[in-house]
C-alpha positions as CSV (number, residue, x, y, z in Angstrom):
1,X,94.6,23.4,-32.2
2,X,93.8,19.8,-32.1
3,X,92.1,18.0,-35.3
4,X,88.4,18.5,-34.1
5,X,89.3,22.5,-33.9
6,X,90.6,22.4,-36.9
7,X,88.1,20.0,-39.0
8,X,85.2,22.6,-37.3
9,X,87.3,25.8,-38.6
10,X,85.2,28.0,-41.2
11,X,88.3,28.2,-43.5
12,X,89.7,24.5,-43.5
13,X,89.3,22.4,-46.7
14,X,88.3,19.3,-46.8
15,X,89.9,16.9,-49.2
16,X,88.9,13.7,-49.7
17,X,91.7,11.6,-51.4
18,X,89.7,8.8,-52.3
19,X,89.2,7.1,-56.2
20,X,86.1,9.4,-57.5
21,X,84.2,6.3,-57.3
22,X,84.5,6.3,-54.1
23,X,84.2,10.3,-53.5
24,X,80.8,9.3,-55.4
25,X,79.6,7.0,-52.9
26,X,79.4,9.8,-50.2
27,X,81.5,11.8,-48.5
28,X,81.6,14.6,-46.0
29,X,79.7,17.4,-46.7
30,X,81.7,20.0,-48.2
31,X,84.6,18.0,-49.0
32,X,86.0,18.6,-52.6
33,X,87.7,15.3,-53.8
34,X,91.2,15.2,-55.2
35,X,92.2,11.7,-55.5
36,X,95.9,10.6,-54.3
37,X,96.9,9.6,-57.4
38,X,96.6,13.2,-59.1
39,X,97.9,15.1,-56.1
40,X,101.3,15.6,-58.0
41,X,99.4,17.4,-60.7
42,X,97.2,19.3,-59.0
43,X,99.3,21.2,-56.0
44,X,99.2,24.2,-57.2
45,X,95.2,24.1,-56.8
46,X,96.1,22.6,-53.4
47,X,98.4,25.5,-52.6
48,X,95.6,27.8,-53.7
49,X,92.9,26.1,-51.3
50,X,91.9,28.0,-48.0
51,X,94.5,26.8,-44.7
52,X,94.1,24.5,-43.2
53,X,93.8,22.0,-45.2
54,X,92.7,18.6,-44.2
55,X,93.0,15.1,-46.1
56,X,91.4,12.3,-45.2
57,X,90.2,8.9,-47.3
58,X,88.7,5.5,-46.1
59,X,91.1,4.2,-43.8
60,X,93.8,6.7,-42.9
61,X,96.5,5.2,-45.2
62,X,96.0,7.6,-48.5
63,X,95.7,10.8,-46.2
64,X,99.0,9.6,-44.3
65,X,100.6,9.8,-47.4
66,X,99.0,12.5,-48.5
67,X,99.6,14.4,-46.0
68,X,103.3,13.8,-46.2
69,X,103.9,14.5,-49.1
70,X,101.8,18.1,-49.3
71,X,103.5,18.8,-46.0
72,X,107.3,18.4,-48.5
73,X,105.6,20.4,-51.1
74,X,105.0,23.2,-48.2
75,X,101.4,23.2,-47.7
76,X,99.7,23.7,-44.2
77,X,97.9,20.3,-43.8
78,X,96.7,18.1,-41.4
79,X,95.7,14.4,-41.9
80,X,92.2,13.9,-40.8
81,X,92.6,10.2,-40.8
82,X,89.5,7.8,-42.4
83,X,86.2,9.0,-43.7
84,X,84.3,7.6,-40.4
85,X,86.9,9.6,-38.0
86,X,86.3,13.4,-39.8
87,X,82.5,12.5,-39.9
88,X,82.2,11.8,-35.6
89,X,85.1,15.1,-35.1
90,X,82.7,17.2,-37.7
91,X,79.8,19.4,-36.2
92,X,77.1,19.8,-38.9
């Protein structure tokens, strides 16, 4: 599966990893936010989210790291990159 496939599945789970002030701004519909800084804290919600699970925040560098660390922490993730690349790979 390739990153569109995956951001279009009915069971992935959008996380947006951006400040909440950002998260408040806008984000992609359906995306829950869980800001980077609280993912330590919170991976057992993580683990308890529907697969696949995708990250993304503005640019691509919070998700990266994100995603790397989720991936040690044994959750199935995928980094969706910045908030402008999951909205153009998203069908409504």
């Amino acid at each position: 599966m390739n990153i569109e496939e995956i951001l279009n599945n009915k069971n992935t789970t959008l996380v947006d990893v951006r400040s909440f002030d950002e998260f408040d701004e806008g984000t992609v519909e359906g995306a829950i936010n869980i800001p980077l800084h609280t993912i330590p804290e919170r991976l057992e919600e993580i683990k308890s989210l529907k697969t696949p699970v995708v990250v993304f925040c503005r640019s691509g560098s919070r998700s990266y790291q994100a995603t790397t660390w989720l991936k040690h922490n044994g959750v199935e993730v995928f980094d969706g990159g910045g908030i402008g690349n999951v909205m153009a790979l998203k069908k409504k």
